[in-house]
Backbone as numpy.savetxt, mean C-alpha at the origin, in Angstrom:
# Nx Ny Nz CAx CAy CAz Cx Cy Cz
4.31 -22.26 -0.07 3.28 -23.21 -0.47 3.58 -23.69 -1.88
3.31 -25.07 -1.97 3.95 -25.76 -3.22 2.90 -25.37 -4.15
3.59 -24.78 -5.42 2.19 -24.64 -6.95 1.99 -25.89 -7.28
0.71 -26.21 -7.89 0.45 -26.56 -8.58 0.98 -26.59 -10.00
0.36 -28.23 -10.66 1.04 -28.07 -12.44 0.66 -26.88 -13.49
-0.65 -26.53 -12.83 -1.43 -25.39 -13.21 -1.41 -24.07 -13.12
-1.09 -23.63 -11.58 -0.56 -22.50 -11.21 0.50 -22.50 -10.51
0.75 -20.81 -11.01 2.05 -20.39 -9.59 1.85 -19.44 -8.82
1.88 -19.81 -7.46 1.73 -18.51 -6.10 2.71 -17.86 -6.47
2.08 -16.51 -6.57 2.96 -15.31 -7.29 2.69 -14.47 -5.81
1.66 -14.11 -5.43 1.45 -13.53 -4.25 0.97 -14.17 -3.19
1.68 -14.17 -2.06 1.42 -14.85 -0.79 0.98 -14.02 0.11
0.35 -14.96 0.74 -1.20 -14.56 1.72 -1.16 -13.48 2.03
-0.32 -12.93 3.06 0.39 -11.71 3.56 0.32 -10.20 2.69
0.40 -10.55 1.57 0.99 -9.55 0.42 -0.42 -9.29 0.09
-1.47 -9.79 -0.36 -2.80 -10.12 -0.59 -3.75 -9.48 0.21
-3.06 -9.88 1.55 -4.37 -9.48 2.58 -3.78 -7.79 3.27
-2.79 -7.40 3.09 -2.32 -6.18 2.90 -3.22 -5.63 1.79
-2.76 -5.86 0.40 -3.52 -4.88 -0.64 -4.80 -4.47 -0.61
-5.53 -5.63 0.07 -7.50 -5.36 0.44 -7.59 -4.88 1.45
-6.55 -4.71 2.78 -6.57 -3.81 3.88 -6.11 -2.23 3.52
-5.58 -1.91 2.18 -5.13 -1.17 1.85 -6.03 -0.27 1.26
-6.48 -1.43 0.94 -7.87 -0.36 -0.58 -9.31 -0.04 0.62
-9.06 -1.06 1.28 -10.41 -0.73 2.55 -9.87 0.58 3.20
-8.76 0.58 3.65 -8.48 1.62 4.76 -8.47 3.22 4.18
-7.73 3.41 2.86 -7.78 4.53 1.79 -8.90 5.03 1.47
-9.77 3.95 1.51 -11.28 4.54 0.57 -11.97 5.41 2.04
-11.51 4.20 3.24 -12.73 4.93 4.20 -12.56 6.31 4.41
-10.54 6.81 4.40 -10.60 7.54 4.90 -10.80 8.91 4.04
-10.66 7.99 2.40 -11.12 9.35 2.03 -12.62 10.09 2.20
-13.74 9.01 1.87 -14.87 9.32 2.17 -15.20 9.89 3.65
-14.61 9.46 4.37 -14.95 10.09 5.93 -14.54 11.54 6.20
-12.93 11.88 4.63 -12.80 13.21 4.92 -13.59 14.06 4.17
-14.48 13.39 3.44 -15.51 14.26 2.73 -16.69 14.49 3.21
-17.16 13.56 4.52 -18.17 13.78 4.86 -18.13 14.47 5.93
-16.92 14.85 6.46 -16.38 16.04 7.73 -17.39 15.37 8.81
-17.40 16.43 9.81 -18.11 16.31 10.87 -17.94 15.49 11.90
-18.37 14.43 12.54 -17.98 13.35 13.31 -17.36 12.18 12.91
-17.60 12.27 11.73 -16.81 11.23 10.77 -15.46 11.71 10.61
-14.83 12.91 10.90 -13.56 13.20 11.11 -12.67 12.63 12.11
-13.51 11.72 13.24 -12.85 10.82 14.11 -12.62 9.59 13.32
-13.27 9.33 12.64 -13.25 7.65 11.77 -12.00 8.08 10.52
-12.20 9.64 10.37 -10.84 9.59 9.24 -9.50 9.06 9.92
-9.26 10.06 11.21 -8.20 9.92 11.81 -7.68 8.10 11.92
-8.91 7.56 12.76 -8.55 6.18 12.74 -8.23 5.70 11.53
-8.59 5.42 10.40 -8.89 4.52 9.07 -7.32 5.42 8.51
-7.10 6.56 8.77 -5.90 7.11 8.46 -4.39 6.79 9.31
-4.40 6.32 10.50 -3.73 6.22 11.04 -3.69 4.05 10.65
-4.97 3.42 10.62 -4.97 2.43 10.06 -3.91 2.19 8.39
-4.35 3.23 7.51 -3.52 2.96 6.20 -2.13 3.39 6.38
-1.69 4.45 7.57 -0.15 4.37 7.51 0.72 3.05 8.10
-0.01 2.34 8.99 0.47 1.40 9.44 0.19 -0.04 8.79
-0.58 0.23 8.05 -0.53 -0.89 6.71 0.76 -0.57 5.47
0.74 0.61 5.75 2.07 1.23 4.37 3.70 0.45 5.06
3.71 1.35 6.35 4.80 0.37 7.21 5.10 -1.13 7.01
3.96 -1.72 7.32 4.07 -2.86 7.03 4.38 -3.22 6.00
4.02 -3.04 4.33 4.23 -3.24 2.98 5.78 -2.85 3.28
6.50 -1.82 3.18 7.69 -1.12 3.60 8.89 -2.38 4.02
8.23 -2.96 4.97 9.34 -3.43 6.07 9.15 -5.30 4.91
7.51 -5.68 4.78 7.43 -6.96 4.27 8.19 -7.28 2.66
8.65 -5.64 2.05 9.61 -5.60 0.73 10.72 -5.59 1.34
11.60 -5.52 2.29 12.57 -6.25 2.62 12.91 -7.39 3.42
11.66 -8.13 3.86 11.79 -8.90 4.67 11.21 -10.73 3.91
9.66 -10.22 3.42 9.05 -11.17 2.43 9.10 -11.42 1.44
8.38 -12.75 1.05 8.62 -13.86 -0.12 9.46 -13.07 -1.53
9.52 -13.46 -2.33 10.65 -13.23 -3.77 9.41 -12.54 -4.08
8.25 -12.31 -4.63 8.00 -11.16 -5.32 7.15 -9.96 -4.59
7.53 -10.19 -3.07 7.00 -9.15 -2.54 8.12 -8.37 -2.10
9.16 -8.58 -2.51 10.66 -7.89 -2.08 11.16 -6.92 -2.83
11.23 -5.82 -2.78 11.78 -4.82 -3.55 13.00 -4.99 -4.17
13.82 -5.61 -3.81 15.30 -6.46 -4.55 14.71 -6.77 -5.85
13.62 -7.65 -5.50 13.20 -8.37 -6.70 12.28 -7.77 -7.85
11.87 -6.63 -7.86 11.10 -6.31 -8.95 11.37 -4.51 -9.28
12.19 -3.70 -8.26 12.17 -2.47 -8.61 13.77 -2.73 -9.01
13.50 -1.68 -10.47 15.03 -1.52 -11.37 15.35 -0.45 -11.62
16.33 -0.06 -11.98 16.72 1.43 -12.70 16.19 1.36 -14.20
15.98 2.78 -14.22 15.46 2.91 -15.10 16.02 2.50 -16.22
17.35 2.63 -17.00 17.85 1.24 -17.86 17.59 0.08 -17.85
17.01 -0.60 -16.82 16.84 -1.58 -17.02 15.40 -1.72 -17.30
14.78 -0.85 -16.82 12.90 -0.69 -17.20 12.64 -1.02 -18.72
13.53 0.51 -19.48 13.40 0.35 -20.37 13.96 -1.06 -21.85
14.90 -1.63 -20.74 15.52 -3.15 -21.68 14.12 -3.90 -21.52
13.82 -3.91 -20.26 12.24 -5.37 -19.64 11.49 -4.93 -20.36
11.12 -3.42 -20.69 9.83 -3.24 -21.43 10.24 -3.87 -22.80
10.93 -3.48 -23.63 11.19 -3.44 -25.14 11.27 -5.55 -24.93
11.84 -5.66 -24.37 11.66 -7.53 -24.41 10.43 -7.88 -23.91
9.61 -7.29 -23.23 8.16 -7.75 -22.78 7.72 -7.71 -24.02
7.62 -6.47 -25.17 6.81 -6.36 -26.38 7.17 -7.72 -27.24
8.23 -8.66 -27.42 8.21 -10.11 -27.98 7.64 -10.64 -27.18
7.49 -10.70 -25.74 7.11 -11.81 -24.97 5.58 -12.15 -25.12
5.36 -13.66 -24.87 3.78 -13.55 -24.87 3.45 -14.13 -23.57
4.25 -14.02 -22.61 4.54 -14.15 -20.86 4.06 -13.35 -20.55
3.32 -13.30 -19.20 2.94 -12.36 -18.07 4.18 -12.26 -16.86
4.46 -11.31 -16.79 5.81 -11.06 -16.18 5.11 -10.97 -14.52
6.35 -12.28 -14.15 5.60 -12.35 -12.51 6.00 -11.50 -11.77
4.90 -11.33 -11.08 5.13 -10.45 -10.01 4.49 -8.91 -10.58
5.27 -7.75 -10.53 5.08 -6.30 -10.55 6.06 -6.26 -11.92
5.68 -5.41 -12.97 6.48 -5.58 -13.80 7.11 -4.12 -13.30
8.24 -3.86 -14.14 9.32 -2.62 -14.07 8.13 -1.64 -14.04
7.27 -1.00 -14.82 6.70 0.32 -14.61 5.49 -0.15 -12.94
5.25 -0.94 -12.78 4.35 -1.03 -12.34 4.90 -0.69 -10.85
6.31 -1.19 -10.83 7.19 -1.37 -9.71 6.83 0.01 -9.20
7.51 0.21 -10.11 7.77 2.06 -9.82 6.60 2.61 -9.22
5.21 2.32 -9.92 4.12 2.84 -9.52 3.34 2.58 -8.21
3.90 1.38 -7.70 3.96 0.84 -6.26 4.44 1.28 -5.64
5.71 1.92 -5.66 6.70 2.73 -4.97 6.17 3.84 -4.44
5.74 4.58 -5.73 5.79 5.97 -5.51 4.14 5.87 -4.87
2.98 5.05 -5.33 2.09 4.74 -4.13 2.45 4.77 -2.76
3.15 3.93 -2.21 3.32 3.63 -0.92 3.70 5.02 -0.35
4.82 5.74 -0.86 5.64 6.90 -0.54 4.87 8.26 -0.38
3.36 8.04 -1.50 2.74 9.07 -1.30 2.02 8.74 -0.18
1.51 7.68 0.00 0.58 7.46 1.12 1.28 7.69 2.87
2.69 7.29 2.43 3.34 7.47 3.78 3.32 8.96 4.28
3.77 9.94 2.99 3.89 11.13 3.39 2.21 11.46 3.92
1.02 11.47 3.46 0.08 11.36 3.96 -0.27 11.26 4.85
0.23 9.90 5.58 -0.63 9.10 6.64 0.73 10.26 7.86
1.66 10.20 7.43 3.08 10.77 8.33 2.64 12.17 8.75
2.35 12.84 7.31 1.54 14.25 7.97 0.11 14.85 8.56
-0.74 13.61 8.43 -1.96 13.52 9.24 -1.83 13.44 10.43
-0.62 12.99 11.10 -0.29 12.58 12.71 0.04 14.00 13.16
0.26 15.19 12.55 0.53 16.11 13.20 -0.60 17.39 12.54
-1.49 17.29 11.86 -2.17 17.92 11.25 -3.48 17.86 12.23
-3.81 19.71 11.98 -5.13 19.87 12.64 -6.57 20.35 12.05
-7.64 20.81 12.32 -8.37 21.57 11.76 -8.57 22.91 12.24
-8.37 23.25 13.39 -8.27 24.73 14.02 -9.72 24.56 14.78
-10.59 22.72 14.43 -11.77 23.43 15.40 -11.82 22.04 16.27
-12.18 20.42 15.87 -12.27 19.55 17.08 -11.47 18.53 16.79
-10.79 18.42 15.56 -9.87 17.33 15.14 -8.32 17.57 15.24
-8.07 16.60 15.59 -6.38 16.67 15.51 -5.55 15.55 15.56
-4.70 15.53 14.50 -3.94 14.42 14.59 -3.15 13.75 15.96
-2.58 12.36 16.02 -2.31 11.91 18.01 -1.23 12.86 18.43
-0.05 13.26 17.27 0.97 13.91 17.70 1.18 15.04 17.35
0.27 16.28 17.10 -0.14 17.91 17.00 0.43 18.37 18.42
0.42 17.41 19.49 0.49 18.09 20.94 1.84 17.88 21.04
2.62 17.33 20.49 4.04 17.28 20.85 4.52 18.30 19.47
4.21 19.37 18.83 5.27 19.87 17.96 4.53 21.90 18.15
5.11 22.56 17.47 4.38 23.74 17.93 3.66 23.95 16.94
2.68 25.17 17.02 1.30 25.77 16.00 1.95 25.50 14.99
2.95 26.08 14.93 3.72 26.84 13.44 4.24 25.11 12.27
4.73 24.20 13.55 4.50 23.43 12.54 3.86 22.19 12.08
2.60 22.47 13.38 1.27 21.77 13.17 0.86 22.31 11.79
0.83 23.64 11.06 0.30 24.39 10.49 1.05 23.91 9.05
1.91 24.19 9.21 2.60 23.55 7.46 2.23 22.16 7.51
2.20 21.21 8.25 2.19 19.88 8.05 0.56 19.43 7.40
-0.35 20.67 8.09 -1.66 20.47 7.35 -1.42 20.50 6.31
-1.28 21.78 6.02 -0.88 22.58 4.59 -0.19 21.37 3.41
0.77 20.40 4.38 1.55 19.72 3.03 0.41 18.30 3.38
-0.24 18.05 4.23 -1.40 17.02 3.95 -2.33 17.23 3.45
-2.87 18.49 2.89 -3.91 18.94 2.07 -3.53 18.82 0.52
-2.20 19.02 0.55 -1.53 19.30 -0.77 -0.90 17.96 -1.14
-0.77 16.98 -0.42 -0.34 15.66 -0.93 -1.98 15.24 -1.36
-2.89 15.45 -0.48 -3.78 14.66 -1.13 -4.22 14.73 -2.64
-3.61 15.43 -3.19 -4.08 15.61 -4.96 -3.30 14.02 -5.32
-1.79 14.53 -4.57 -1.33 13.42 -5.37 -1.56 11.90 -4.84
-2.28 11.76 -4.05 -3.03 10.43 -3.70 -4.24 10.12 -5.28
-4.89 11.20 -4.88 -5.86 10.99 -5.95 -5.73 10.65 -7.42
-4.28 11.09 -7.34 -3.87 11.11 -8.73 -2.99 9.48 -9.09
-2.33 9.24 -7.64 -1.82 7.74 -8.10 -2.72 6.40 -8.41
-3.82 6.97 -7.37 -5.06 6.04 -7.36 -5.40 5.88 -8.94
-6.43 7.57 -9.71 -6.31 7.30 -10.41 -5.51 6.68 -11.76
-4.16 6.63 -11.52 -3.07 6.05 -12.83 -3.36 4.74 -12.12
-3.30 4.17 -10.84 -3.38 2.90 -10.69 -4.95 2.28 -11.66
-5.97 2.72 -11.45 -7.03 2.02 -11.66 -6.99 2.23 -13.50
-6.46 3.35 -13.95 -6.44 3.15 -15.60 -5.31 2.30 -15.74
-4.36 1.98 -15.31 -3.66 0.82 -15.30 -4.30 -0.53 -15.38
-5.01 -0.79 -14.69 -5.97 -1.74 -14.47 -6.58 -1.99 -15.56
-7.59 -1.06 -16.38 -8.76 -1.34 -17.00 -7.56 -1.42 -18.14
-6.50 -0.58 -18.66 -5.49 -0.85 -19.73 -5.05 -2.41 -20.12
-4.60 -2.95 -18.48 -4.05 -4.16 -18.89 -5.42 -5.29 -18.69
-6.50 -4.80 -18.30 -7.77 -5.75 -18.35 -8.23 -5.85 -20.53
-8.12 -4.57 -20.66 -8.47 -4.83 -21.99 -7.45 -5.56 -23.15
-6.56 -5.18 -22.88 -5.21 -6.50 -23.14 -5.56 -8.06 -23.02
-6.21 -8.71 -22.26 -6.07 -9.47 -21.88 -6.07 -10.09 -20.83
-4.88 -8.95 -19.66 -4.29 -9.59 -18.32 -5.13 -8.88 -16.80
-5.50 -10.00 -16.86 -6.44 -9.46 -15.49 -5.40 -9.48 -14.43
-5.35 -8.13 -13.91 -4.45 -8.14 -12.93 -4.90 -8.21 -11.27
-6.51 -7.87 -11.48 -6.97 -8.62 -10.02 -7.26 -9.46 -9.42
-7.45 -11.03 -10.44 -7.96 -11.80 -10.03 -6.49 -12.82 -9.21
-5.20 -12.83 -9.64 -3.98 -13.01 -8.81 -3.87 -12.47 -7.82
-4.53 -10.79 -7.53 -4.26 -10.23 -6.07 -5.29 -10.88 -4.97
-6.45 -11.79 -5.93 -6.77 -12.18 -4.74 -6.80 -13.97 -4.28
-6.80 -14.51 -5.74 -6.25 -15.97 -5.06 -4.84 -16.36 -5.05
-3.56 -15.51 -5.55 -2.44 -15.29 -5.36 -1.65 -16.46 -6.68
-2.28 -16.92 -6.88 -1.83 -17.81 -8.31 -1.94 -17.21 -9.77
-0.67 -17.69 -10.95 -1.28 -16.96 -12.10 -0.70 -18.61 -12.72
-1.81 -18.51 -13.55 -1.65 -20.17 -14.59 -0.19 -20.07 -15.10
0.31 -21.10 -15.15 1.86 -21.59 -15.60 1.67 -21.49 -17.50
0.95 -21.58 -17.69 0.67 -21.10 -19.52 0.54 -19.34 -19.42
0.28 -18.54 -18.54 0.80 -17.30 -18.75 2.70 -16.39 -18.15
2.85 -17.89 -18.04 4.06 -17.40 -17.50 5.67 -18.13 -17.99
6.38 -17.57 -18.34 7.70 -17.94 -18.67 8.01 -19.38 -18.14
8.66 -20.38 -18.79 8.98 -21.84 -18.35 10.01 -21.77 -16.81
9.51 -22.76 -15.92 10.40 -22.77 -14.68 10.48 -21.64 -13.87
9.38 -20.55 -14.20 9.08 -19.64 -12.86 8.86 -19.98 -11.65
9.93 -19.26 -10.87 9.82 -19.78 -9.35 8.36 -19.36 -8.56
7.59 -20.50 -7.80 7.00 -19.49 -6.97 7.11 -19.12 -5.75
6.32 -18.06 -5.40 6.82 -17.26 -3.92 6.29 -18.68 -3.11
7.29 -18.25 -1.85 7.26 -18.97 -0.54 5.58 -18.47 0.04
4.66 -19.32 0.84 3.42 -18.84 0.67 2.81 -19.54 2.27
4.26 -20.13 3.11 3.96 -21.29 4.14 3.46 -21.12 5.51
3.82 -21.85 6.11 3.07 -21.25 7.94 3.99 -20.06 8.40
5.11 -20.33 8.27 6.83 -19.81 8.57 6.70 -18.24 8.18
5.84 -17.75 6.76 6.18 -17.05 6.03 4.54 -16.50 6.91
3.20 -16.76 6.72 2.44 -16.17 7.62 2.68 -15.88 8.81
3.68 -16.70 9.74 3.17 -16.98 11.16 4.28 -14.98 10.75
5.37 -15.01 10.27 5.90 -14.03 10.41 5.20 -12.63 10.42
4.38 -12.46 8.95 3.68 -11.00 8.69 2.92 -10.98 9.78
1.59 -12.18 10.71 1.46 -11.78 11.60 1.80 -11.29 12.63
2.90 -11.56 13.15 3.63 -11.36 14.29 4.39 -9.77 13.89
4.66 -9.14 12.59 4.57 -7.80 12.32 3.67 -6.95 12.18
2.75 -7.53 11.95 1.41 -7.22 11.95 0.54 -6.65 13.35
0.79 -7.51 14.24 0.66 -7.16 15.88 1.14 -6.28 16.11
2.52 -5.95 15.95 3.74 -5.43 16.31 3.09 -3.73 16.09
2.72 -3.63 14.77 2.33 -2.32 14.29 1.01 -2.07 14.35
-0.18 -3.01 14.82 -1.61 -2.45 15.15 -1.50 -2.15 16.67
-0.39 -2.53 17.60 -0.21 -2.05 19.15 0.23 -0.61 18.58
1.19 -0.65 17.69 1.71 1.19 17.56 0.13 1.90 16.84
-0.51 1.48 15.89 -1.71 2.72 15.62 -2.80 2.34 16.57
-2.91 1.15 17.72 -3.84 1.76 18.53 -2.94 2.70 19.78
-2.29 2.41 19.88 -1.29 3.61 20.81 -1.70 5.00 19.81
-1.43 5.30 18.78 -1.52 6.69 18.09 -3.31 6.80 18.47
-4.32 5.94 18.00 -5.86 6.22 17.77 -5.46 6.66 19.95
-5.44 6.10 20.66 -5.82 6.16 22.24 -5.19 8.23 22.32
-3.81 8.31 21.77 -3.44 9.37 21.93 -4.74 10.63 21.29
-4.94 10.03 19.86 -5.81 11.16 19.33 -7.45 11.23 19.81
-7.67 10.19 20.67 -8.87 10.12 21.58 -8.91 11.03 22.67
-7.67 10.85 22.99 -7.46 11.80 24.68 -7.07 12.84 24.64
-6.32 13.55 23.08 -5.94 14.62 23.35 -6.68 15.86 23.71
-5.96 17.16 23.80 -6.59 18.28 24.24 -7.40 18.70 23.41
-8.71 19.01 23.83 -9.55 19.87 23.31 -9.19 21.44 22.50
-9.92 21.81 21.21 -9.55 22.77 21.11 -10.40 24.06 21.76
-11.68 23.45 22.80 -12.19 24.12 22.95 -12.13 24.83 24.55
């Protein structure tokens, strides 16, 4: 989608409507695992929902627009540290994900995968169970809880560095949510002749059609963890 003289589509539609399916699906399932009980069926779903939103992010950084592509914004750490020390002259908003932030996206997604990856085989010992507990044995239904109980700190913990991230670069100046959701950042906060992301039918009609692709695979997982065996 063509920018405007005013703005530049930094994030396209796709990338956008992922991050608010992201923050919806995380929150439910944490609250649903706090409120136990029958709401432990709504974790499973809303959990099996955020791994297949992670997939998707995963596959759309090698597949989608220039700044939703992992090519394009994650660096080695030499180079983090060159972008940072030249960001401190700059009075640019660096498009896209800057170098630390990259990283912090990364290691988001990765925690959430291991998460959502070891919830599929994780049980409670009384009416819940992940869709695929029935295909592996006790022993390593049993660690996989164990390491989904124990990742969840570090969910909590990326969340929180993400959101003091937030209020850090809000008091700076740079609002970093209001681009995640109309996908433009004004051409006066940004370096001269910044490209913007591709944002077109071509580039939607695609994430949808991946998008399908992977809500047939987590309602296949939700139908499995509906039908499976009772523990009783």
């Amino acid at each position: 989608m063509k920018a405007s003289a005013l703005f530049v589509r930094i994030w396209d539609l796709p990338t956008r409507l992922f991050h608010w399916a992201l923050v919806a699906a995380v929150t439910g399932a944490i609250v649903t695992a706090k409120l136990e009980g029958r709401w432990m069926e709504w974790h499973v779903r809303l959990g099996i929902t955020a791994l297949a939103l992670v997939v998707f992010r995963l596959l759309w950084g090698l597949v989608g627009p220039r700044y939703a592509r992992f090519s394009q914004f994650v660096q080695s750490p030499v180079r983090v540290l060159q972008t940072l020390r030249a960001s401190r002259q700059s009075t640019h908003t660096h498009a896209g994900h800057n170098p630390l932030g990259a990283w912090s996206v990364i290691a988001m997604l990765l925690i959430l995968l291991i998460q959502g990856a070891t919830g599929l085989f994780s049980n409670d010992d009384i009416a819940i169970q992940g869709p695929l507990v029935q295909f592996v044995s006790g022993a390593s239904s049993s660690l996989l809880t164990k390491l989904h109980k124990l990742n969840e700190k570090f969910v909590f913990a990326i969340i929180g560095l993400h959101l003091i991230a937030i209020m850090v670069y809000a008091l700076k100046g740079h609002n970093l949510v209001k681009p995640m959701l109309t996908g433009d950042v004004p051409t006066t906060a940004l370096a001269p002749q910044t490209p913007a992301a591709r944002d077109d039918f071509s580039v939607r009609l695609a994430a949808l059609l991946l998008a399908l692709a992977l809500s047939a695979g987590a309602w296949w997982l939700m139908q499995l963890a509906a039908n499976a065996p009772s523990f009783n």
